[in-house]
C-alpha positions as CSV (number, residue, x, y, z in Angstrom):
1,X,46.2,33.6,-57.5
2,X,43.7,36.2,-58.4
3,X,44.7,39.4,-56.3
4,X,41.8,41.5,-54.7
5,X,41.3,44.8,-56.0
6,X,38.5,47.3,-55.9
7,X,35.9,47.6,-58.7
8,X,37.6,51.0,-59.3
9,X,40.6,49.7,-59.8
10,X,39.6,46.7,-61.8
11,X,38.1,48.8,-63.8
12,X,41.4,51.2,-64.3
13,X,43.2,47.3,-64.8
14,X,41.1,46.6,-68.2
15,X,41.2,50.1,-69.7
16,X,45.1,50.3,-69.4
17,X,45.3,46.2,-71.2
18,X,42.6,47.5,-73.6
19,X,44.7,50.4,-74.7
20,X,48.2,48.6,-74.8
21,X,49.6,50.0,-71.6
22,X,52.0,46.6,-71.0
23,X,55.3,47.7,-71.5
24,X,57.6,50.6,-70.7
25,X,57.5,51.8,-74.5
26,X,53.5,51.5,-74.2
27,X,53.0,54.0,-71.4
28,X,50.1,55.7,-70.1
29,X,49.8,59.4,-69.2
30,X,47.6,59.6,-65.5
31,X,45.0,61.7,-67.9
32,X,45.1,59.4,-70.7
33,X,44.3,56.4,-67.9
34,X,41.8,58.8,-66.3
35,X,39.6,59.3,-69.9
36,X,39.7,55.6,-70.7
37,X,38.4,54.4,-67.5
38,X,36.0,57.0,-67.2
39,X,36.4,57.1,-63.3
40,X,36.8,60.8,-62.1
41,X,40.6,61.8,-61.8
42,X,40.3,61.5,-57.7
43,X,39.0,57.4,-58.5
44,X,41.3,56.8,-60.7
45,X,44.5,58.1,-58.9
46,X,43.4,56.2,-56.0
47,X,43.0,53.0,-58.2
48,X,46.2,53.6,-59.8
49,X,48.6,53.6,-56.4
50,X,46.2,50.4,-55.5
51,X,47.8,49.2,-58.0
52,X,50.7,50.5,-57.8
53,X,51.1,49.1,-54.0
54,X,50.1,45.6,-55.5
55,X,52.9,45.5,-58.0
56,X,50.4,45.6,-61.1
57,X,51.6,48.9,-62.0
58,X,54.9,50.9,-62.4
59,X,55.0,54.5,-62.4
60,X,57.6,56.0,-64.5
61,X,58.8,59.5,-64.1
62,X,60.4,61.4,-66.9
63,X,61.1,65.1,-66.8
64,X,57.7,66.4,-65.3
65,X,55.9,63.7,-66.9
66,X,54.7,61.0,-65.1
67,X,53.5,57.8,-66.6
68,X,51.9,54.2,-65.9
69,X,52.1,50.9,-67.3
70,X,51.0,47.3,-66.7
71,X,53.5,44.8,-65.1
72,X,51.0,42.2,-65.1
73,X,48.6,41.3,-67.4
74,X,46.0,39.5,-65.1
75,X,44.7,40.5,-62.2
């Protein structure tokens, strides 16, 4: 059941599982996510609450901080 998702935020999808982003102690800062996909910040935001929307992603907000991880690890 392989769940359509722009190239952008395919792209966002393999550089959070490359860098370990697949757990709530593994989390991802938005500029962290933003340097390893190398999509500018606008891209990857967008990507991100794609995501997000799709259930691929939770957002986690701590503080002023707000951070991503995988819930899925296939798209």
């Amino acid at each position: 059941m392989a769940e359509s998702v722009s190239s952008q935020a395919e792209k966002l999808f393999k550089a959070m599982k490359q860098a370990g982003a697949i757990s709530e102690e593994k989390l991802l800062s938005a500029e962290k996510a933003t340097s390893l996909s190398k999509l500018p910040k606008a891209q990857c935001m967008q990507a991100m609450q794609e995501l997000e929307k799709k259930g691929i992603v939770k957002k986690k907000t701590n503080n002023n901080a707000v951070a991503y991880y995988l819930l899925k690890t296939s798209l």
